[in-house]
DRENMARTOR-863014 format. One record per residue (C-alpha): chain; residue number from 1; z, y negated, x; residue in one letter. Coordinates in Angstrom, 1 decimal. Example, Ala and Ser with C-alpha at 12.3 -4.5 7.8 and 13.67 -1.06 7.14 Angstrom:
2
KOLTI  chaine  num      up   north    east  residu
KOLTI       A    1     7.8     4.5    12.3       A
KOLTI       A    2     7.1     1.1    13.7       S
//
This chain:
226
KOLTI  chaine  num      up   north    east  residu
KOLTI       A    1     0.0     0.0     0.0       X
KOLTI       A    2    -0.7    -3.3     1.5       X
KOLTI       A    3     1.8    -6.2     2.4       X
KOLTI       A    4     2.3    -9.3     0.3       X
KOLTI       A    5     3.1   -12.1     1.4       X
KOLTI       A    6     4.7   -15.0     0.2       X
KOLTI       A    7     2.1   -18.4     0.4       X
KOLTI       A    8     2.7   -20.6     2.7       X
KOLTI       A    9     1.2   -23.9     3.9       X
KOLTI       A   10     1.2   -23.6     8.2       X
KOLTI       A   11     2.9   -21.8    10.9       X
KOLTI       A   12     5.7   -24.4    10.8       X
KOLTI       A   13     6.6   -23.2     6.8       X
KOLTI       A   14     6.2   -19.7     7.8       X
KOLTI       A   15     8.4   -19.6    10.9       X
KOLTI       A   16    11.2   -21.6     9.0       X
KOLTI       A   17    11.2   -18.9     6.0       X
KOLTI       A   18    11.5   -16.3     8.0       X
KOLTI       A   19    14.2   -18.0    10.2       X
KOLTI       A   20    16.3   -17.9     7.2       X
KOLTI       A   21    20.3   -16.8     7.5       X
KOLTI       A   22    21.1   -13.5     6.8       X
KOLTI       A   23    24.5   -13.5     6.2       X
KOLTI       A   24    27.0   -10.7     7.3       X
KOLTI       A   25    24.0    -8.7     9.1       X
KOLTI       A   26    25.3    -9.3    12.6       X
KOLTI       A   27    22.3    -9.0    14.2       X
KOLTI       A   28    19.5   -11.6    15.5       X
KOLTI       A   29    15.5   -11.0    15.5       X
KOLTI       A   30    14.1   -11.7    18.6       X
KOLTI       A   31    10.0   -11.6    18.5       X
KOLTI       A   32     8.7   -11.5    22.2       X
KOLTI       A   33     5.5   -13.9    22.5       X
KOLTI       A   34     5.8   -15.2    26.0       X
KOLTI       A   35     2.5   -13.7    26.9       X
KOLTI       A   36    -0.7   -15.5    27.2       X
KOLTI       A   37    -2.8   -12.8    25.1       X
KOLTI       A   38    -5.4   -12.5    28.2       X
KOLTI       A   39    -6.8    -9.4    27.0       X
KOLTI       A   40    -7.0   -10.0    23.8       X
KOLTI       A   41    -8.8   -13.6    24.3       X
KOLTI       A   42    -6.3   -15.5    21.6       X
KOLTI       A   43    -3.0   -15.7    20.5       X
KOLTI       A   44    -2.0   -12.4    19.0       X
KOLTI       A   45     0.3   -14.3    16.2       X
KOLTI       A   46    -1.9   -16.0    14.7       X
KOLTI       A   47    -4.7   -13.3    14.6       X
KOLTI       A   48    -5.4   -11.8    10.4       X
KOLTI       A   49    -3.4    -8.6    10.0       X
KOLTI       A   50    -3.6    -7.0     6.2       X
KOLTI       A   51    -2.6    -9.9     3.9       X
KOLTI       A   52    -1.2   -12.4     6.4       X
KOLTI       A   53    -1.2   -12.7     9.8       X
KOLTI       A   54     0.1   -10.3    12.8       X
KOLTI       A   55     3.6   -12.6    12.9       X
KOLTI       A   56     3.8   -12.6     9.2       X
KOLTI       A   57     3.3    -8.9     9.2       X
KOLTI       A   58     5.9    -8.1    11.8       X
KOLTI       A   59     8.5   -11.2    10.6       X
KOLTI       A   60     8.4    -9.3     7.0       X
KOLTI       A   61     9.7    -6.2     8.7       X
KOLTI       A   62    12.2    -8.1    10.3       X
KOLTI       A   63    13.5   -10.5     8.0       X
KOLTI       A   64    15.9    -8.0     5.8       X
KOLTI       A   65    17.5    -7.4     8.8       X
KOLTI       A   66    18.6   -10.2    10.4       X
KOLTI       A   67    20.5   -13.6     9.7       X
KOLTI       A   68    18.5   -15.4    12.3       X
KOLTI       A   69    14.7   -15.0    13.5       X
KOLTI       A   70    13.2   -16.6    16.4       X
KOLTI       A   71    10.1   -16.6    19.0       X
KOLTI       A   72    11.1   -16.2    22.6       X
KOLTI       A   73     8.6   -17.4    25.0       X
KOLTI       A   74     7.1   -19.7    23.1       X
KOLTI       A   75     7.5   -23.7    22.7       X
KOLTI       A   76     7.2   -26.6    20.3       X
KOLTI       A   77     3.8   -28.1    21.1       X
KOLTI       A   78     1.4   -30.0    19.0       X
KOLTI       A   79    -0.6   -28.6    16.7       X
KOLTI       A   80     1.7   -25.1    16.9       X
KOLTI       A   81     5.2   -26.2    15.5       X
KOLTI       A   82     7.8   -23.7    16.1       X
KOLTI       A   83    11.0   -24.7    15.2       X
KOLTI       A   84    13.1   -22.1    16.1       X
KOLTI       A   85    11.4   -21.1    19.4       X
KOLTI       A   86    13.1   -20.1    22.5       X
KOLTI       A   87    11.2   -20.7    26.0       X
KOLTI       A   88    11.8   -18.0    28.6       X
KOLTI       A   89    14.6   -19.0    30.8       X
KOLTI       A   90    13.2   -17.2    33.4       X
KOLTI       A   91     9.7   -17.7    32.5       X
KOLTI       A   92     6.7   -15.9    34.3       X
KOLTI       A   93     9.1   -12.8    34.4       X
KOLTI       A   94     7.3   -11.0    32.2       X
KOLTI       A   95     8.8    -9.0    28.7       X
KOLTI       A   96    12.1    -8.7    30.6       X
KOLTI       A   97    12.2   -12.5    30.7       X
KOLTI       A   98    11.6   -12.5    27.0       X
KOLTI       A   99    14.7   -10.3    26.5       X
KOLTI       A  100    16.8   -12.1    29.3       X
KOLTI       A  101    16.4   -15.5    26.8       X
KOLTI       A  102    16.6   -13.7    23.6       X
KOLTI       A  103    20.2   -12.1    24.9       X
KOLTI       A  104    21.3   -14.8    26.6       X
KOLTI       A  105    20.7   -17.6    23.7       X
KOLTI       A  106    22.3   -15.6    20.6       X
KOLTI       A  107    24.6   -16.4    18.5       X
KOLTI       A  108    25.3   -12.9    17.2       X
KOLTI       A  109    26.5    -9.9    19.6       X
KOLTI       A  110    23.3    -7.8    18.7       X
KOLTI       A  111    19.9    -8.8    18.8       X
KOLTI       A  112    16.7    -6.8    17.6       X
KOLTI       A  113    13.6    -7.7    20.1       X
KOLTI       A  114    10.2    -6.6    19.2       X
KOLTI       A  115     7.1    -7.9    21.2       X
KOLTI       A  116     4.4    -9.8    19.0       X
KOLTI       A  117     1.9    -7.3    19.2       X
KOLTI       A  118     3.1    -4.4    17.2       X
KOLTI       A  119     2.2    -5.4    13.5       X
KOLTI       A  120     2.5    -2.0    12.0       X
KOLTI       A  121     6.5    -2.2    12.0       X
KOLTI       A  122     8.4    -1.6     9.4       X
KOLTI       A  123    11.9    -2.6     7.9       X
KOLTI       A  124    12.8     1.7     7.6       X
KOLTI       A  125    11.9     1.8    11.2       X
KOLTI       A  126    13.3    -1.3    12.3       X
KOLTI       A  127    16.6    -0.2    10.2       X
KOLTI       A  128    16.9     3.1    12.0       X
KOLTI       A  129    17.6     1.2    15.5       X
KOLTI       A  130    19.7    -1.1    13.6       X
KOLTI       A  131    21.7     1.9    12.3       X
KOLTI       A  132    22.0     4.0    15.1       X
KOLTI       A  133    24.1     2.1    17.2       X
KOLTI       A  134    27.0     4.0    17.9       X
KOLTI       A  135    30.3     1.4    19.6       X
KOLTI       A  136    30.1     3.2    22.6       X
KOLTI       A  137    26.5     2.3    23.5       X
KOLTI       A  138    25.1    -0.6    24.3       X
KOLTI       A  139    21.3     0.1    22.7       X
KOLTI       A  140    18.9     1.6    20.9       X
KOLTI       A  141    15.6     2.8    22.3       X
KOLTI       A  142    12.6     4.2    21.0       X
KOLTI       A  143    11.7     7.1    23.5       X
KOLTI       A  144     7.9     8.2    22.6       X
KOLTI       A  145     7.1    10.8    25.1       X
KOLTI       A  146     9.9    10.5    27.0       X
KOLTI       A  147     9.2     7.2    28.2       X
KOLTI       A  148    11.3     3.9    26.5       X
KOLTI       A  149     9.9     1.3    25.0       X
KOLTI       A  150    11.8    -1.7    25.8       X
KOLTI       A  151    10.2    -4.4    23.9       X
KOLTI       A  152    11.4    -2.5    20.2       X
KOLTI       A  153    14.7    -2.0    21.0       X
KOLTI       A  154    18.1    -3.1    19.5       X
KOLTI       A  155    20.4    -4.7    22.1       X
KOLTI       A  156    24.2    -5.4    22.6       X
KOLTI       A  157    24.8    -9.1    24.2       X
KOLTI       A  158    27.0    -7.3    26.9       X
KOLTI       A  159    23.3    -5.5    28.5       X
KOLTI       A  160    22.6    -9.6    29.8       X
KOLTI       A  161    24.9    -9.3    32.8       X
KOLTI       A  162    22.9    -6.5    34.3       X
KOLTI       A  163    19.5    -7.8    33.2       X
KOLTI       A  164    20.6   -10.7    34.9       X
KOLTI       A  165    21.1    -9.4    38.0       X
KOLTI       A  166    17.4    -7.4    38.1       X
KOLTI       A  167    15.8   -10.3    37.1       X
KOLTI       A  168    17.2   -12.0    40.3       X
KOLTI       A  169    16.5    -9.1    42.5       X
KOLTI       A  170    12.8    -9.3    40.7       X
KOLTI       A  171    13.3    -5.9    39.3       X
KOLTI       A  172    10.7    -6.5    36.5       X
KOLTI       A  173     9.5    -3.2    35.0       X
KOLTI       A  174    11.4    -3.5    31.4       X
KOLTI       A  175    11.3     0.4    31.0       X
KOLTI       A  176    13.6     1.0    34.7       X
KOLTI       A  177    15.7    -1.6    32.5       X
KOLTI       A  178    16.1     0.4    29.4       X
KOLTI       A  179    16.9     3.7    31.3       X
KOLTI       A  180    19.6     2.3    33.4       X
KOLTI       A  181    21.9     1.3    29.8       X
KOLTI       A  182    24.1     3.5    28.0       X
KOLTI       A  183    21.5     3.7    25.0       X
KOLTI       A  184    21.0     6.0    22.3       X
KOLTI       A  185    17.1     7.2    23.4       X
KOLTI       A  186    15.5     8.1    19.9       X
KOLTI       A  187    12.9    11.2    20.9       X
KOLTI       A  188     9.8    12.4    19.3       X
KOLTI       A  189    11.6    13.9    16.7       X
KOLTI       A  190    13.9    10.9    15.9       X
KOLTI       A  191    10.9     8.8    15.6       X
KOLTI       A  192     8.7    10.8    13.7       X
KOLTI       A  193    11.8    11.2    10.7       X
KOLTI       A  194    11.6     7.3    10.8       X
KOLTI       A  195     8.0     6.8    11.4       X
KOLTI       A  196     6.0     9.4     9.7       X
KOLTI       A  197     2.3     7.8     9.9       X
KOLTI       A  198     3.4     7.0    13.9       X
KOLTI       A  199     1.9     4.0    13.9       X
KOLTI       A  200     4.9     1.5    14.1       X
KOLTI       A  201     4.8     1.7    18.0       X
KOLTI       A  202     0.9     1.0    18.1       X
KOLTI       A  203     0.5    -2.3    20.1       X
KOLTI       A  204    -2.5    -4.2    20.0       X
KOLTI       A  205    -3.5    -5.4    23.2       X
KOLTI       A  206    -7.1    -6.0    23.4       X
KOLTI       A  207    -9.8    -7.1    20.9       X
KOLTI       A  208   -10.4    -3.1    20.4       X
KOLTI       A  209    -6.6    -2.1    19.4       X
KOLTI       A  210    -7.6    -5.2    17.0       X
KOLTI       A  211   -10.2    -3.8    15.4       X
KOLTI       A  212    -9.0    -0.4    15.3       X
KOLTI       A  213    -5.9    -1.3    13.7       X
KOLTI       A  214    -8.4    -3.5    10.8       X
KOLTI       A  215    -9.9    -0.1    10.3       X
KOLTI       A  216    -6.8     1.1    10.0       X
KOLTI       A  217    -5.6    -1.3     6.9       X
KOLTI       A  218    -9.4    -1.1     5.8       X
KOLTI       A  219    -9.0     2.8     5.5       X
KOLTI       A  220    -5.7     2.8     3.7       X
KOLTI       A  221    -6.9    -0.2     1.3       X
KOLTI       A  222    -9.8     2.4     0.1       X
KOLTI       A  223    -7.5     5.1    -0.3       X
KOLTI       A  224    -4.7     3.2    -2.3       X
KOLTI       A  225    -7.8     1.8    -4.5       X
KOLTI       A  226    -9.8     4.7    -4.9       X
//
């Protein structure tokens, strides 16, 4: 079934909707767009995805999760209002920048990251890392394959100290990051009970993802219409 999505006017309007409080949730959104889309040729956000666009699509899944949303990486400029971006305070780090700035700037003590280019998220996925948090860990990692995927991940405040410190030793690959935490690592199995279709972990990366992932929403459009 396709997404709807509530009207809106410009990015601006969007990005304060979606930056809504959610209260009593505990836990901060955190959308990683501190890349410069090079392979892709545009800016991945903004790109049409199903109904909306790829930041509407993945700020939907979000939004029933958290009390506060924001873009990390990202500035106010002209013409691209963002009000509740977050620059990289560490910028030209790379994704671990991202989550260094999204950690280090929250107000809550848990803070759901997800890069910008994974529009087929959903809230039932999204609410399994949220979930599975035991108090004794300090995240929640998506394992596909045995490898982590760091940029979907669910994060305690208290991982910054030690993300910190690789950031200053330029210890950059975000994966090395997520395997040195005491983290629940959700496996194959894990993810395919929350993700059955095993797309939510499909990133787009390149003007083919993009139009893979059209045909994709083109495909289930006929079938859900047929």
């Amino acid at each position: 079934m396709a997404r709807r999505y509530h009207r809106i006017r410009n990015l601006d309007e969007y990005i304060t909707i979606a930056g809504a409080p959610k209260p009593g949730a505990g836990v901060e959104g955190a959308i990683l767009a501190g890349g410069r889309s090079r392979r892709m040729g545009r800016d991945k956000l903004l790109l049409p995805f199903g109904a909306g666009t790829m930041l509407q699509a993945i700020s939907e899944a979000l939004r029933p999760l958290v009390e506060r949303l924001r873009l990390i990486g990202r500035e106010s400029t002209p013409g691209l209002p963002l009000p509740n971006a977050q620059p990289d305070l560490r910028p030209g780090l790379g994704p671990l920048s991202g989550i260094h700035a999204a950690l280090a700037t929250a107000e809550a003590n848990r803070v759901l990251v997800v890069a910008c280019d994974l529009p087929f998220l959903t809230t039932s996925f999204l609410r399994g890392l949220v979930d599975g948090l035991p108090p004794e860990l300090e995240a929640v990692v998506p394992c596909p394959g045995g490898e982590p995927v760091a940029v979907c991940a669910l994060y305690r405040v208290t991982c910054l100290e030690g993300l910190a410190a690789r950031l200053e030793r330029r210890e950059l690959a975000a994966s090395e990051f997520a395997k040195s935490l005491r983290a629940r690592f959700l496996d194959d199995r894990d993810l395919s009970r929350l993700d059955p279709s095993g797309r939510c972990l499909l990133n787009l990366n390149t003007p083919l993802d993009y139009e893979k992932a059209r045909e994709i929403l083109r495909n289930e459009s006929k079938t859900s219409t047929g």
